[in-house]
C-alpha positions, 0 to 999 in steps of 0.5 A, a space after each residue: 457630830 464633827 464636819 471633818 475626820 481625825 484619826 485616832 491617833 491625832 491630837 486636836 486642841 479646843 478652840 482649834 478651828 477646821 473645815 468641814 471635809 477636812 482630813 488629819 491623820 496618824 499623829 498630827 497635832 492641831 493646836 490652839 487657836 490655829 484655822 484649817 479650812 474647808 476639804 484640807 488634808 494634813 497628813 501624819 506627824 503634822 504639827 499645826 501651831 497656834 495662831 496658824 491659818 491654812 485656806 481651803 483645799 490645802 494639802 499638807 504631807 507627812 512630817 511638816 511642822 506649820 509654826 506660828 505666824 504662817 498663813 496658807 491661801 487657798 490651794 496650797 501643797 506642803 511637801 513631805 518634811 518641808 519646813 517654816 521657822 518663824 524666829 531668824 535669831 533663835 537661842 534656846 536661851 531667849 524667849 523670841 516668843 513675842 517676835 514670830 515673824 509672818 510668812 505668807 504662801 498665795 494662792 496655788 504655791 507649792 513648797 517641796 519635800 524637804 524645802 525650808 522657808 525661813 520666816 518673814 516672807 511671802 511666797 507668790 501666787 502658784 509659785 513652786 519652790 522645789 525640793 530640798 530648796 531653801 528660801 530666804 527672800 520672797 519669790 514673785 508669783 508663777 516663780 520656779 525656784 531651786 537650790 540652797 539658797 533658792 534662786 529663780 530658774 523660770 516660771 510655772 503654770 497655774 496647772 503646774 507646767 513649766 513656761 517658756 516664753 517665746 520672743 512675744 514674752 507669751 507662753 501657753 501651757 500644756 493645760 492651754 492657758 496663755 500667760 505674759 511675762 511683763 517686766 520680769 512679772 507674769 500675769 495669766 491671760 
């Protein structure tokens, strides 16, 4: 008996590994060799590459394509049609099989509808890159970033709440959590 529930519809590779708990609905491809963990939900027409690790609790929504050489902390949102790449020269000629960047998103991120990384990056801890945004270099955790190319507009709580930090560089959220911001760095107190 399986630990986690696919729809009928969706296409699970052997030796793909996933949590118990986890859901994969309509039309998702889970591939060789990639790792779901625990009480993740992939959404209909996911593709799951080989190689690709997605922590516990992650939630990917419709349309989002996770290529190889991604890895998912804990806790993280994929928004509906957001995109990873994983090659930054590709031809359709040349095989870069062998040159998959890594692309990193820390614990608690969100990315978006319709945002796109481009590959070899790290998304911080419970950074929040918005809709439509394109990422092209790393963004600091609790980052709020927006825009083509995706640029820094402030700061975000672990809860999701935008931070405004007063003339202490305090900043309390609406949840209640207080957070500093040191040398353009912040940290949860």
């Amino acid at each position: 008996m399986k630990s986690f529930f696919a729809h009928n519809t969706a296409v699970i590779d052997e030796r793909a590994i996933i949590g118990i708990k986890t859901k994969i609905w309509h039309f998702s491809h889970i591939m060789e060799s990639c790792k779901i963990g625990k009480h993740c939900n992939i959404g209909q027409n996911v593709v799951v590459s080989p190689g690709v690790m997605l922590g516990n609790n992650v939630k990917v929504q419709n349309n989002v394509s996770i290529y190889s050489g991604v890895i998912c902390e804990d806790d993280v949102f994929l928004g509906p049609s957001m995109v990873f790449t994983n090659v930054l020269n590709p031809r359709s000629e040349v095989n870069r099989r062998g040159e998959y960047e890594k692309t990193f998103v820390k614990k608690g991120a969100t990315i978006g509808a319709n945002a796109t990384i481009i590959c070899g990056i790290t998304i911080g801890k419970y950074a929040f890159v918005g809709a439509g945004a394109v990422v092209t270099k790393s963004i600091e955790n609790y980052a709020l970033v927006v825009g083509n190319p995706a640029k820094q507009i402030g700061w975000m709580s672990e809860k999701g709440y935008r931070l405004n930090f007063g003339e202490k560089s305090i900043a309390k959220c609406d949840s209640g959590q207080e957070y500093k911001l040191e040398n353009n760095k912040v940290f949860k107190l």
